[in-house]
BAMARPA-152570 format. One record per residue (C-alpha): x, y, z; residue number from 0; chain. Coordinates in nm, 2 decimals. Layout:
N
<node><u>X</u><v>Y</v><w>Z</w><seq>NUM</seq><mol>A</mol></node>
...
***
This chain:
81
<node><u>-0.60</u><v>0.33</v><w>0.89</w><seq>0</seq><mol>A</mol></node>
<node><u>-0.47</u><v>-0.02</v><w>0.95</w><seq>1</seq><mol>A</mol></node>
<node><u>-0.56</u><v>-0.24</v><w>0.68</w><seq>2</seq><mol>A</mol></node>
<node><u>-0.59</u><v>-0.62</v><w>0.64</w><seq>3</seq><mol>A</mol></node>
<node><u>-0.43</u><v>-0.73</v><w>0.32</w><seq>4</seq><mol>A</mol></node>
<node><u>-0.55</u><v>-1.07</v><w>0.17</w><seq>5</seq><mol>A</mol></node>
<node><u>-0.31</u><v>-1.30</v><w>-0.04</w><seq>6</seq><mol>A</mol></node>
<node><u>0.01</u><v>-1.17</v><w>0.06</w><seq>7</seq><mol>A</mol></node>
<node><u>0.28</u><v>-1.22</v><w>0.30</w><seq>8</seq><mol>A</mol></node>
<node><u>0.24</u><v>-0.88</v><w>0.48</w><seq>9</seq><mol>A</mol></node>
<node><u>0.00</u><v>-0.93</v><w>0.79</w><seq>10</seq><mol>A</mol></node>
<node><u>-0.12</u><v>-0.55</v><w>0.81</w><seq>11</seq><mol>A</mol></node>
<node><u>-0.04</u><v>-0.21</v><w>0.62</w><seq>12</seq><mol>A</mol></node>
<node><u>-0.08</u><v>0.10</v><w>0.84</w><seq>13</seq><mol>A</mol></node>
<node><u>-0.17</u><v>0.42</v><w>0.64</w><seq>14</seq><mol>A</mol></node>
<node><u>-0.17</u><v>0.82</v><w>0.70</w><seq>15</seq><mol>A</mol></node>
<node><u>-0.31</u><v>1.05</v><w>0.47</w><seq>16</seq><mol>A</mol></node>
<node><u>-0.40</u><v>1.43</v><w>0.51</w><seq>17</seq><mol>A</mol></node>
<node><u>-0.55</u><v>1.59</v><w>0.22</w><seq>18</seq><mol>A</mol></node>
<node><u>-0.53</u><v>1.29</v><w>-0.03</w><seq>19</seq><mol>A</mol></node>
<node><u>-0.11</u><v>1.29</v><w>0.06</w><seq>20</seq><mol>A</mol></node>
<node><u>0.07</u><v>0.95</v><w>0.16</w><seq>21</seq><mol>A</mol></node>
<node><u>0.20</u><v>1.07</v><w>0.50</w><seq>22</seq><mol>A</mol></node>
<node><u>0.36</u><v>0.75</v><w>0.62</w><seq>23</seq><mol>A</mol></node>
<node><u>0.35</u><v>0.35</v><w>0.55</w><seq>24</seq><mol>A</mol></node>
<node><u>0.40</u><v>0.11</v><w>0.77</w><seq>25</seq><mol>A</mol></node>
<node><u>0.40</u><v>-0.30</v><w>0.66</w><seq>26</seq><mol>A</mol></node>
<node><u>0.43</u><v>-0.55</v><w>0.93</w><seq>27</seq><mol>A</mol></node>
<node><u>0.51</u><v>-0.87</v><w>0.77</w><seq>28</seq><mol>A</mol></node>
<node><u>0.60</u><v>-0.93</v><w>0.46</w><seq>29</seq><mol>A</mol></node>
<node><u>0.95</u><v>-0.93</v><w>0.21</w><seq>30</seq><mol>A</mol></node>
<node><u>1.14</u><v>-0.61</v><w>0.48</w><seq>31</seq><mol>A</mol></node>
<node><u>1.34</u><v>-0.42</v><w>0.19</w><seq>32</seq><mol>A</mol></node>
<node><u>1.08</u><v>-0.43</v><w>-0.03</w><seq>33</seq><mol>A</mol></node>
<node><u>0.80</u><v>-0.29</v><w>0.21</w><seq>34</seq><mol>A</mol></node>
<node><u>1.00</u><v>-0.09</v><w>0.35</w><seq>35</seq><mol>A</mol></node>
<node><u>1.16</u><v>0.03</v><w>0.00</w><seq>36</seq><mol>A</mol></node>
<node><u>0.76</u><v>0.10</v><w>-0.11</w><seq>37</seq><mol>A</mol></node>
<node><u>0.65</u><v>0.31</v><w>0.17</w><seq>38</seq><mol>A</mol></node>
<node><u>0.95</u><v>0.56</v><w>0.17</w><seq>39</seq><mol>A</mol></node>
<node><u>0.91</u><v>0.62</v><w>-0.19</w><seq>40</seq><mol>A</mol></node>
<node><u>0.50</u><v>0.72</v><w>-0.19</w><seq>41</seq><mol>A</mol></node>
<node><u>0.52</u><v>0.89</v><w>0.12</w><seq>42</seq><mol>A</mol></node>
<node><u>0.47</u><v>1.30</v><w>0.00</w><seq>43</seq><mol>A</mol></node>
<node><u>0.31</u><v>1.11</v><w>-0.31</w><seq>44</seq><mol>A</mol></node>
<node><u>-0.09</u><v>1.20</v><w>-0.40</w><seq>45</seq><mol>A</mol></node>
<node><u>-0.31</u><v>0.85</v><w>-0.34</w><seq>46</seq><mol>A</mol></node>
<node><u>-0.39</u><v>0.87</v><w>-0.68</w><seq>47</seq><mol>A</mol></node>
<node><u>-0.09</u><v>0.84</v><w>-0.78</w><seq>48</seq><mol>A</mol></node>
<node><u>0.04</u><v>0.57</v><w>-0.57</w><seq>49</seq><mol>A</mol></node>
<node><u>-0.29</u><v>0.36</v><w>-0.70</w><seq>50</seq><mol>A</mol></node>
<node><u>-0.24</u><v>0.42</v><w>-1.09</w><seq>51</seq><mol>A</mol></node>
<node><u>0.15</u><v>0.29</v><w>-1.03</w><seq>52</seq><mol>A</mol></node>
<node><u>0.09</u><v>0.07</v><w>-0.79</w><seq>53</seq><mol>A</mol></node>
<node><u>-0.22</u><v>-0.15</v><w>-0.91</w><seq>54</seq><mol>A</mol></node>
<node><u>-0.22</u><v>-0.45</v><w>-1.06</w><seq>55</seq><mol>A</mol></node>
<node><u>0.15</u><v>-0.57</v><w>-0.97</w><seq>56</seq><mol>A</mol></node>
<node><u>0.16</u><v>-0.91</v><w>-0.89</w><seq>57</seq><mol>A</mol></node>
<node><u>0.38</u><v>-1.13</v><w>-0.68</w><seq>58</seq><mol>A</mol></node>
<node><u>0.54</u><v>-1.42</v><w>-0.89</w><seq>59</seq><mol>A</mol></node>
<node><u>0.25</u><v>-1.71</v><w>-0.90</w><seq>60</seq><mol>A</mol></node>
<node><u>-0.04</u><v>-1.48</v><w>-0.66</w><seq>61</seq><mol>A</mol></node>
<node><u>-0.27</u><v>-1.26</v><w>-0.83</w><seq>62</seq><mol>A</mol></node>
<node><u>-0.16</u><v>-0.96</v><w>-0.62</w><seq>63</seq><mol>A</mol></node>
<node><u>0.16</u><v>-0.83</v><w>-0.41</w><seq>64</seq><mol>A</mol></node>
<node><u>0.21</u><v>-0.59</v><w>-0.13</w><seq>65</seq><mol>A</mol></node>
<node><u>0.23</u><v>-0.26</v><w>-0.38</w><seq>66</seq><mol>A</mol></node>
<node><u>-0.11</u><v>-0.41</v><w>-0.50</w><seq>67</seq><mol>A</mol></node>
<node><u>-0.24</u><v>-0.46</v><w>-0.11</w><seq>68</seq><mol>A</mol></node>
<node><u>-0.12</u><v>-0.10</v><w>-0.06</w><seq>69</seq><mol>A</mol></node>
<node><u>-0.33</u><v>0.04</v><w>-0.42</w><seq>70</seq><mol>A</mol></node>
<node><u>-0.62</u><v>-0.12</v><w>-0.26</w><seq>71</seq><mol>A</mol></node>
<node><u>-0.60</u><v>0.03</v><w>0.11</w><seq>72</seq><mol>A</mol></node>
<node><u>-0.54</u><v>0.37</v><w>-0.07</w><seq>73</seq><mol>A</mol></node>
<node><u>-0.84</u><v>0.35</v><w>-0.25</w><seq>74</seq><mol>A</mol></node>
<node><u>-1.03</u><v>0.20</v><w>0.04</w><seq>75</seq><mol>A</mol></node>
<node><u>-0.92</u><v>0.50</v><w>0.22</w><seq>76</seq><mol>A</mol></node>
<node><u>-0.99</u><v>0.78</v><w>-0.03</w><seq>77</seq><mol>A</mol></node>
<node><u>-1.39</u><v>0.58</v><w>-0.10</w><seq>78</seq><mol>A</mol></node>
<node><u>-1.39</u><v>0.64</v><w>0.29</w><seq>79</seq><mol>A</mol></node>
<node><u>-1.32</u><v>1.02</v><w>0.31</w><seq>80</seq><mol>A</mol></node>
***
């Protein structure tokens, strides 16, 4: 699934999961280490997971962040199955 974040810097976060497992991450756009730091550690994680830890985190002033964008694809994606 390739999802459209809103109120971040990121441009697009493409998602694979099999059985409710992160199987890969993929940002385009956004802060590079960070993105790219997020994705390798949920990948193997449950969705579930990912969402409690990853919800809510804001990014400085915005009312949301990348980890945040990537909660909300996640539970897009699990609403979906």
């Amino acid at each position: 699934m390739i999802f459209q974040p809103k109120g971040v810097c990121s441009n697009a976060i493409d998602v694979e999961l099999e059985e409710g497992i992160i199987k890969s991450v993929k940002f385009t756009g956004g802060c590079n280490g960070n993105t790219q730091g997020i994705s390798r550690l949920v990948v193997g994680m449950k969705a579930e997971d990912a969402i409690s830890r990853l919800k809510g985190i804001k990014c400085g002033f915005k009312s949301t962040s990348c980890p945040d964008q990537l909660a909300c694809a996640l539970e897009q994606m699990l609403e979906n199955a």
